[in-house]
Each structure stands twice: as structure tokens, then as C-alpha cells.
Phi, psi and omega in degrees: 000120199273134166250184188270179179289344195299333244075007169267180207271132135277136175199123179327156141345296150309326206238003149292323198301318212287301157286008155250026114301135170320292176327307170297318202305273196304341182259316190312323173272348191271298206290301190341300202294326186261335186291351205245344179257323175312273171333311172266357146012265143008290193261358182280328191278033186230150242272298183334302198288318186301324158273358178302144179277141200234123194316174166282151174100346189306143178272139153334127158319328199277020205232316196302348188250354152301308188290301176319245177352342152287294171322316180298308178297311162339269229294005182264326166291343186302323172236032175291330212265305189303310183294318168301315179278017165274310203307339190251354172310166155231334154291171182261329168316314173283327193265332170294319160306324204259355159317309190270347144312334178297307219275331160343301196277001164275333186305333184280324212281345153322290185290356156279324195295339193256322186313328204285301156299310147319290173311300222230310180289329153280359188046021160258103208281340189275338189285290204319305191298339166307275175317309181294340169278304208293295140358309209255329174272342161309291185334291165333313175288337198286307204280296230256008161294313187265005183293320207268284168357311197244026166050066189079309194333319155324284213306328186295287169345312207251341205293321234250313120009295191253347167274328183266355170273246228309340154284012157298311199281093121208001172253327176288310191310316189299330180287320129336303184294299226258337195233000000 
């Protein structure tokens, strides 16, 4: 993680600017998220995936691309929510959690971005499940990185978020597990 010389998280401009519009706040992650479901389409209707043994617990299909699209936008106000409270810090102790709740959240929206692919373009479900723990603990971290810094505000947005990533992982792992 690259710092300035005080030691604090550096982060371009472009990646402050973006969640701090609303608009951007909220579309980067809903277009990623949907450009990334787009691509897999496909490969969920194609005989691998279709033949795979699949864990207990599974959600209805019609369902998964709502709860995606809500998460997404959650955790995309999250961090419309964290860049007003870098903007409004004052400590340097404070703008350094919330530089590094920032830079969390592009890691996870990085580690979504590779899940897709890891999974359905290599058909390797223990590579993906590497990434999907990696994803979900960020995420974790993330969130208990901006709770205090942003006075809560974050945590109802990320919690729901970082639970519905760790029963991703406990759905990749079974699907791992089981074939």
C-alpha cells in the first residue's frame, strides 16, 4: 500500500473523487457488479456449472442478482459515507482509518472483480474460494476499520454486505468440497 513521506495511505484523486458523488458512489459498484454478472450469464447456463453438486442452503436463483444489486449500492453509499468523513477529519489518526477503509473498499471491489473468472472462466472453484475468503475478510475489516472514524454510519451498509460475502464463501467452499 503505497504511502505519502508523514506515513499516511496515499490515494489518487480519481479514486476520492468518485465516491464522493453520490451518483458515482453508487454506480461504480452496481456497473462493476452488473458488467460482471453480465459476463456470467452464460457460463451459469452452461453444462459445468449446471453439472456441479451444489451445498445445502443454496438461495433461489431469481433472487441472487437483487441481493447483489442492493449490496452493491449499500456498500457504494458506504463509501460516499467514509470520503464526507475523510473530508470532514481533522485528526491525522482519523483520516488514516478512513484513507485505509477507502483503499479496503477498492480491494474488495478488485477481489470481486477476479471471483468471476477464477470461478466460471477457469472452472476452478478452490482458486475462486482463495479469493472469496480473501473478499469477505477484507470486506470485514473494512467495515470495522470505517465503524468508528464515520460514528457508525458505515456499519448498518457494510454489515449485511460482508455477511452475505462470507455465505458466498461458505457456498463457494461447499461447491469446492463437494466436486
Amino acid at each position: 500500500m503505497p504511502s505519502s513521506p508523514s506515513g499516511s495511505i496515499f490515494l489518487p484523486s480519481i479514486l476520492l473523487a468518485i465516491p464522493r458523488n453520490p451518483v458515482t458512489a453508487l454506480g461504480l459498484p452496481l456497473a462493476l457488479g452488473s458488467l460482471n454478472a453480465f459476463k456470467t450469464t452464460s457460463f451459469v447456463r452452461a453444462d459445468w456449472f449446471q453439472n456441479l453438486t451444489m451445498p445445502p442452503f443454496r438461495p433461489p436463483r431469481e433472487i441472487v442478482p437483487f441481493a447483489w444489486s442492493i449490496l452493491f449500492l449499500s456498500v457504494g453509499y458506504a463509501s460516499h459515507v467514509a470520503v464526507k468523513a475523510l473530508d470532514a477529519a481533522v485528526t491525522p489518526a482519523t483520516k488514516s482509518r478512513l484513507k485505509l477503509g477507502i483503499t479496503l473498499y477498492y480491494a474488495q471491489i478488485g477481489l470481486n472483480l477476479v471471483w468471476s473468472p477464477l470461478f466460471f472462466g477457469t472452472q476452478q472453484p478452490g482458486l475462486a474460494l482463495i479469493d472469496s475468503v480473501l473478499y469477505a475478510a477484507t470486506t470485514w475489516y473494512m467495515t470495522k476499520v470505517l465503524h468508528s472514524p464515520t460514528k457508525g454510519k458505515t456499519t448498518p451498509f457494510l454489515l449485511p454486505y460482508a455477511a452475505w460475502l462470507s455465505y458466498a464463501a461458505y457456498l463457494n467452499a461447499g461447491i469446492w468440497w463437494l466436486n
